[in-house]
ChimeraX commands (.cxc) that place a marker at each C-alpha (Angstrom):
marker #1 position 19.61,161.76,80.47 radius 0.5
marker #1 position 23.43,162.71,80.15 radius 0.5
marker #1 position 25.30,161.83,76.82 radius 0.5
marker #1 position 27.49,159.35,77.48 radius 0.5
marker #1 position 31.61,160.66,77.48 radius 0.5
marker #1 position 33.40,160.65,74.22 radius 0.5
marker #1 position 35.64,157.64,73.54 radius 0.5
marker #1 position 38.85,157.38,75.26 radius 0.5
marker #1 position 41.45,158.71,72.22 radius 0.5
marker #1 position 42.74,155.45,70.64 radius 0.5
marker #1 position 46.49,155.10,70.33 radius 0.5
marker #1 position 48.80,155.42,68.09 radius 0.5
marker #1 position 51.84,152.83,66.96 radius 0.5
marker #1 position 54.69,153.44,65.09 radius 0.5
marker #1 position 56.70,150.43,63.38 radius 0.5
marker #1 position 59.94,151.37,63.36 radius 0.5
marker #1 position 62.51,149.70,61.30 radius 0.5
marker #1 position 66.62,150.35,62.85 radius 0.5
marker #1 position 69.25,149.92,60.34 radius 0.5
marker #1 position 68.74,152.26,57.48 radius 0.5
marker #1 position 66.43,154.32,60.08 radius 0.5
marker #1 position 68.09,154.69,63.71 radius 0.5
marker #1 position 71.09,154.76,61.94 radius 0.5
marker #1 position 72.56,154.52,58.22 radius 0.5
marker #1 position 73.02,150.97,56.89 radius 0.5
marker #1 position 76.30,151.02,56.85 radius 0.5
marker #1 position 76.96,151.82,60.36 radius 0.5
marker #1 position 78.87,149.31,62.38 radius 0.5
marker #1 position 79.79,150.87,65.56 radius 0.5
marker #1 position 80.35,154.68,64.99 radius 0.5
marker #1 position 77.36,156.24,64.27 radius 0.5
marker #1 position 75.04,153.05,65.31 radius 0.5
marker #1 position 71.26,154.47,66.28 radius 0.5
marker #1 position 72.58,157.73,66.16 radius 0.5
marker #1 position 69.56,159.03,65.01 radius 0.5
marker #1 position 67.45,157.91,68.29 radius 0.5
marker #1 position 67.50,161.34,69.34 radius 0.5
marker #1 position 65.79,162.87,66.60 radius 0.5
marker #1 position 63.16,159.68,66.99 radius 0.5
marker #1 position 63.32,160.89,70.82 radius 0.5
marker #1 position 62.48,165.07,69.81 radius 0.5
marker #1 position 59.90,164.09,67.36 radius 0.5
marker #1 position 57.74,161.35,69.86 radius 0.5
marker #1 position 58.14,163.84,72.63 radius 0.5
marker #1 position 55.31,162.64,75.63 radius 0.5
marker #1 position 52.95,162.01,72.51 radius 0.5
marker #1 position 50.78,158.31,73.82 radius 0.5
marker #1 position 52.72,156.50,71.01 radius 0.5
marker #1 position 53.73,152.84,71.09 radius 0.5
marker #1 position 56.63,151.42,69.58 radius 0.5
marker #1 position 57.02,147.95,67.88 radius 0.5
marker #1 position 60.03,147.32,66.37 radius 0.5
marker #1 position 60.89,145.72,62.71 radius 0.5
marker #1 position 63.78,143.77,63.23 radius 0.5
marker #1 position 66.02,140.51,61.77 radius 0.5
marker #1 position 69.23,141.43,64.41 radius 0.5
marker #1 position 70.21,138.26,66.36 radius 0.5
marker #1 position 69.57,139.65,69.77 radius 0.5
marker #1 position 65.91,141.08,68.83 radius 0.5
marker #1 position 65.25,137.54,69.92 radius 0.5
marker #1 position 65.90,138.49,73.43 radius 0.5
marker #1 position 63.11,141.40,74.07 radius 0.5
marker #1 position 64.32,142.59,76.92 radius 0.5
marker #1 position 68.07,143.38,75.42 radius 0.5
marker #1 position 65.89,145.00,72.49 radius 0.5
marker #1 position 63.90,147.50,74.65 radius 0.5
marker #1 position 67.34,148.36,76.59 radius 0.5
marker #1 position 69.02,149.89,73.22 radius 0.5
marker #1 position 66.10,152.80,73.70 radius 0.5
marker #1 position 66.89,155.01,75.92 radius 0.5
marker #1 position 65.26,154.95,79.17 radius 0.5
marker #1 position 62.50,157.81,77.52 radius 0.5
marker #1 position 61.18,155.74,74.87 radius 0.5
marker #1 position 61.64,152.56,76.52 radius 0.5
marker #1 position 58.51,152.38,78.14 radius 0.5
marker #1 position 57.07,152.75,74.93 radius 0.5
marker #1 position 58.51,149.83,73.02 radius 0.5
marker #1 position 55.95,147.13,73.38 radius 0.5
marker #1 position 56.81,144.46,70.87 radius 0.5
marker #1 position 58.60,143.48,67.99 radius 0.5
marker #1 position 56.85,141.57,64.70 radius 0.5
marker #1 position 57.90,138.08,63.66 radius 0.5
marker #1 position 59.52,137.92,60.47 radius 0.5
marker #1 position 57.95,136.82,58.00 radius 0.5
marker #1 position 58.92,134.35,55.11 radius 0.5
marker #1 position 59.09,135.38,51.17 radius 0.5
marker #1 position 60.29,138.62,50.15 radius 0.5
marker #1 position 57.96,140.47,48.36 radius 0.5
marker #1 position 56.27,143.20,51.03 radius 0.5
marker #1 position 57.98,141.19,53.67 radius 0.5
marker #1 position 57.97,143.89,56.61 radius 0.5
marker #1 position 53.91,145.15,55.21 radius 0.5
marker #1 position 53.05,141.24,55.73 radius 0.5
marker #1 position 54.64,141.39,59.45 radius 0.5
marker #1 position 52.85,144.48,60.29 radius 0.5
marker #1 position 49.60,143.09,58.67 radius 0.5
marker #1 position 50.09,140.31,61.06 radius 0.5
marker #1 position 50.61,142.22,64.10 radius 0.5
marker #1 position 47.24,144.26,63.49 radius 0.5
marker #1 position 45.41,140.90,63.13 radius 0.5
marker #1 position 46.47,140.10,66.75 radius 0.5
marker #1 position 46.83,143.63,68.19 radius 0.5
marker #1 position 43.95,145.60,66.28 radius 0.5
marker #1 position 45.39,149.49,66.34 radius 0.5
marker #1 position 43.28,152.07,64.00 radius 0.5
marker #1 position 45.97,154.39,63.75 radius 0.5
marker #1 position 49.76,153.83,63.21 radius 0.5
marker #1 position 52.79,154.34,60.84 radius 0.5
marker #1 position 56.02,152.75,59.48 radius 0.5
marker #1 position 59.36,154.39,59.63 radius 0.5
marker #1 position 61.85,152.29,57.61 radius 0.5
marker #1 position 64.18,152.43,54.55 radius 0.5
marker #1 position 63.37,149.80,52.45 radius 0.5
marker #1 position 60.90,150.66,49.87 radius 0.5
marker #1 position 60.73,147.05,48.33 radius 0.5
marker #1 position 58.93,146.08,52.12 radius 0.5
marker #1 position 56.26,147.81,51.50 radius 0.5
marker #1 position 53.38,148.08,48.74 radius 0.5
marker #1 position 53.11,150.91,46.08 radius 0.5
marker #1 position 51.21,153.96,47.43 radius 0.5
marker #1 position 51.51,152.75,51.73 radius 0.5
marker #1 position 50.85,155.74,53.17 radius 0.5
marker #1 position 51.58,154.64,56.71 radius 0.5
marker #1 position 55.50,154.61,55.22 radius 0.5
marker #1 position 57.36,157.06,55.90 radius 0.5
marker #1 position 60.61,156.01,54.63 radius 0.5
marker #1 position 64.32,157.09,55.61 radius 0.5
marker #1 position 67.37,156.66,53.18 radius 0.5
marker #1 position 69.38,153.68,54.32 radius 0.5
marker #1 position 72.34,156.35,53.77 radius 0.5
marker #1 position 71.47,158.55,56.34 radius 0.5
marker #1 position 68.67,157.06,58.47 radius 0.5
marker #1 position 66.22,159.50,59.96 radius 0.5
marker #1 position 66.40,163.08,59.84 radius 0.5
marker #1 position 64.37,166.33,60.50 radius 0.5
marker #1 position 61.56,165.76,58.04 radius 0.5
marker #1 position 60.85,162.39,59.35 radius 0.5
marker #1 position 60.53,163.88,62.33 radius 0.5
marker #1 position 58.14,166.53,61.29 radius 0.5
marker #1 position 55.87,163.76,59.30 radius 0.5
marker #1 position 55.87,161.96,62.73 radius 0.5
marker #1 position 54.86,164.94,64.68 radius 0.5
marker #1 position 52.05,166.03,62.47 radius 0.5
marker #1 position 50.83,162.29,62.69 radius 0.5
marker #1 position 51.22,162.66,66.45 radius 0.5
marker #1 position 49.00,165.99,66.34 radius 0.5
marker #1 position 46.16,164.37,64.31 radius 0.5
marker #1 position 43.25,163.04,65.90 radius 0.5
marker #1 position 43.20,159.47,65.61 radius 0.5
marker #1 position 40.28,157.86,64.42 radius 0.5
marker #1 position 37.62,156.43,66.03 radius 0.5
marker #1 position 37.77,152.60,66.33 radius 0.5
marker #1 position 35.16,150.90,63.39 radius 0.5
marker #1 position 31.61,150.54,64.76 radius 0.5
marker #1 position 30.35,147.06,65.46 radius 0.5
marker #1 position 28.28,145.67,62.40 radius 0.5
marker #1 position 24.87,146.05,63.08 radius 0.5
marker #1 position 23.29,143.00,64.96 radius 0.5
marker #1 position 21.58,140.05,62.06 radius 0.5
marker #1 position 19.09,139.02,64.82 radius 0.5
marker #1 position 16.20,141.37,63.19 radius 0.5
marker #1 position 15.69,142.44,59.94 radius 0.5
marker #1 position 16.71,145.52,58.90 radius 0.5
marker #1 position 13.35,146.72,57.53 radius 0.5
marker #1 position 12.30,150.55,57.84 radius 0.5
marker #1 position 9.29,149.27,60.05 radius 0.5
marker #1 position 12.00,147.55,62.24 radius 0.5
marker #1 position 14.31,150.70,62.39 radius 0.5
marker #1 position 11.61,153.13,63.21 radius 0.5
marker #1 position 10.61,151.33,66.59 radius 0.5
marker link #1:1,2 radius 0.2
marker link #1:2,3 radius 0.2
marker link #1:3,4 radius 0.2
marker link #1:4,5 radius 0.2
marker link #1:5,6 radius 0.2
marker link #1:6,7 radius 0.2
marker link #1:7,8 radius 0.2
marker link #1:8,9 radius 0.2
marker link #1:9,10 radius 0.2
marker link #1:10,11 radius 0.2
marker link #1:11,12 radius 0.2
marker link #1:12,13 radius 0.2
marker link #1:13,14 radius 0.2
marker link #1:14,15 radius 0.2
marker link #1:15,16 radius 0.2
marker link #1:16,17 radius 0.2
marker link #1:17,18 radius 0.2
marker link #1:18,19 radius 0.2
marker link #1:19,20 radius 0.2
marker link #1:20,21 radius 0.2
marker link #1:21,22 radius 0.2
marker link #1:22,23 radius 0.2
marker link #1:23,24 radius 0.2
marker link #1:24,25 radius 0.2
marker link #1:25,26 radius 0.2
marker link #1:26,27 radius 0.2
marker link #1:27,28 radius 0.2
marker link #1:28,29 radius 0.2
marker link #1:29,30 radius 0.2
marker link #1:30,31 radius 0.2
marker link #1:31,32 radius 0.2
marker link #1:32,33 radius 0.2
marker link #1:33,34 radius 0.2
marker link #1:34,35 radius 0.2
marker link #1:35,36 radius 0.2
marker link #1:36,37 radius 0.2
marker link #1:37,38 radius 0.2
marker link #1:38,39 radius 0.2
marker link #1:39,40 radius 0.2
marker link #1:40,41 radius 0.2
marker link #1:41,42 radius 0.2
marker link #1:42,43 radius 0.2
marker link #1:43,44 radius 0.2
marker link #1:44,45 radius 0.2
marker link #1:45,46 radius 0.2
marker link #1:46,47 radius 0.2
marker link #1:47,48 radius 0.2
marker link #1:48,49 radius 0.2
marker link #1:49,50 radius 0.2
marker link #1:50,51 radius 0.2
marker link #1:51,52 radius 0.2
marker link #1:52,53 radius 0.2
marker link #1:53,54 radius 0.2
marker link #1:54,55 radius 0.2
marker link #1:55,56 radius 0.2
marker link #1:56,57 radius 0.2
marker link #1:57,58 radius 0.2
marker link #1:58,59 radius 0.2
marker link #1:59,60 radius 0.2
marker link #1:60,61 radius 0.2
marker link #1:61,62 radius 0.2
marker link #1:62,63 radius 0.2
marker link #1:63,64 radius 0.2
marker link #1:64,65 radius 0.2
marker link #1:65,66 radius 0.2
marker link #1:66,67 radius 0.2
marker link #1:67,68 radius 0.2
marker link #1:68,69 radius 0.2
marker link #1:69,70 radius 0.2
marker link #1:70,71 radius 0.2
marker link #1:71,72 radius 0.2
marker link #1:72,73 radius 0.2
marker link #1:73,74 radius 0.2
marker link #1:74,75 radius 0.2
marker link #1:75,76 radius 0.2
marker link #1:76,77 radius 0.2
marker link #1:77,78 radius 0.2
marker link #1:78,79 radius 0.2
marker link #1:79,80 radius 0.2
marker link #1:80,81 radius 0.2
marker link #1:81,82 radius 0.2
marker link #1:82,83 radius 0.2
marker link #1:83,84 radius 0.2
marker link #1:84,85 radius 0.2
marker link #1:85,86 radius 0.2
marker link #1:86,87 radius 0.2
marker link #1:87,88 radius 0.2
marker link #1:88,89 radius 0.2
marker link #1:89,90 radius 0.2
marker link #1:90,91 radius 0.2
marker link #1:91,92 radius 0.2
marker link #1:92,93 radius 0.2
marker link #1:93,94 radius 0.2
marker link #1:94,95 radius 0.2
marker link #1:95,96 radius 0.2
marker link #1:96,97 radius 0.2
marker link #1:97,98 radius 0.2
marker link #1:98,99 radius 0.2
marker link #1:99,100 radius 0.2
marker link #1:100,101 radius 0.2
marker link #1:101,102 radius 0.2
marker link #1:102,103 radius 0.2
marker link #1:103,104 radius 0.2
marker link #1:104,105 radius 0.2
marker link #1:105,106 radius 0.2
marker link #1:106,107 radius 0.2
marker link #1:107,108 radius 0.2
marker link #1:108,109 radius 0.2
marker link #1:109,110 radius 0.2
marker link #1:110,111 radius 0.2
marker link #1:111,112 radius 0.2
marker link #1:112,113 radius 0.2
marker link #1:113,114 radius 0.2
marker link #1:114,115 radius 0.2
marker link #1:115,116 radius 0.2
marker link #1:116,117 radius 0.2
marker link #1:117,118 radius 0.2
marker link #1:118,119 radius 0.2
marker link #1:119,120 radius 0.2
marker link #1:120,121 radius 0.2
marker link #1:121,122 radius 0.2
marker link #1:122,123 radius 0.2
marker link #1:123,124 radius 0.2
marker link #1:124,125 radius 0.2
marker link #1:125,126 radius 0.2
marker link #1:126,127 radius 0.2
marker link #1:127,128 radius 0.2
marker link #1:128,129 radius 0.2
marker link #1:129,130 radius 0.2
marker link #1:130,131 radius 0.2
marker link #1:131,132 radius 0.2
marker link #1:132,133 radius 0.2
marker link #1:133,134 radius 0.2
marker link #1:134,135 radius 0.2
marker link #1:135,136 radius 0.2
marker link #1:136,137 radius 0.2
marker link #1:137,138 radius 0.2
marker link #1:138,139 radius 0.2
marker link #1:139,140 radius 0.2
marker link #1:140,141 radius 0.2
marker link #1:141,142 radius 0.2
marker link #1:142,143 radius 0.2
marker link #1:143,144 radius 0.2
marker link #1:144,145 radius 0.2
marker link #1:145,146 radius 0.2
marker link #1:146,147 radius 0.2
marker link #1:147,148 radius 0.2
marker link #1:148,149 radius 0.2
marker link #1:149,150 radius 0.2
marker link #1:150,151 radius 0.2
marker link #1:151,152 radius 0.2
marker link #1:152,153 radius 0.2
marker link #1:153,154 radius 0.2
marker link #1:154,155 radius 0.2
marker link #1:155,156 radius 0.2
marker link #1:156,157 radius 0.2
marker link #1:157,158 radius 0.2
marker link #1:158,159 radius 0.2
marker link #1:159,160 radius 0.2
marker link #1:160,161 radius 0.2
marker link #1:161,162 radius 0.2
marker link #1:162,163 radius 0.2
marker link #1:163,164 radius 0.2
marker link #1:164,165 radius 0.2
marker link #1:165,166 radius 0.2
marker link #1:166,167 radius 0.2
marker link #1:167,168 radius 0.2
marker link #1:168,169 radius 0.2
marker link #1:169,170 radius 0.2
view
């Protein structure tokens, strides 16, 4: 009997905040995402999807979201979370949110505020709101890229029979 192939690779989603990240906070119209070429180096082709972390007026309107990417990462973006009331972990809660409708067993946060997220996340990597993302953002994003992603969580085992040694050895 042939073993059965290995599980397709699962993929990957990076959160990805925009002021403070694709640009610096304080940008206004000079400078504003320039930093979406350094997200566009460090994703490369990698099988990554994109789900923005937004409060801007027009994120409302996903289609006028996806069309601030350009046209090589656009593809990619394939949702945005719902914000999320309170303030304490505010952008952790969205994210948590979006995982309980869209499991994904491997994915990251790039965003600047430190006060969104809990102590110790290690899915954040976080930018300065001063100068938004730079090369070793990129480099944490490309070694995430090059790890293998793990393997989805088996099933529980079924409750129908007991799980005796005389029932596991048949």
């Amino acid at each position: 009997m042939e073993a059965p192939p290995p599980p397709a690779p699962a993929r990957k989603t990076l959160f990805l905040g925009l002021d403070g990240v694709m640009h610096h906070s304080k940008s206004k119209v000079a400078g504003f995402l320039s930093c979406m070429p350094v997200l566009e180096e460090a994703l490369g082709t990698a099988d990554v999807d994109i789900v923005v972390l937004s409060c801007w007026d027009f994120a409302s309107d996903f289609s006028r979201l996806k069309a601030v990417f350009p046209p090589s990462l656009r593809s990619r973006v394939v949702g945005r979370t719902t914000e999320e009331l309170g303030s304490l972990h505010k952008r952790f809660k969205e994210i948590q949110s979006w995982l309980r409708q869209v499991p994904v067993p491997d994915w990251r946060v790039l965003d600047s505020d430190p006060y969104d997220y809990p102590e110790g996340c290690g899915e954040l990597i976080r930018c300065s709101p001063h100068l938004g993302m730079g090369p070793a953002h990129a480099e944490a994003l490309k070694l995430w890229i090059q790890a293998p992603a793990p393997l989805p969580p088996k099933p529980p085992p079924s409750t129908d029979s007991p799980a005796t040694p005389s029932a596991l050895a048949d």
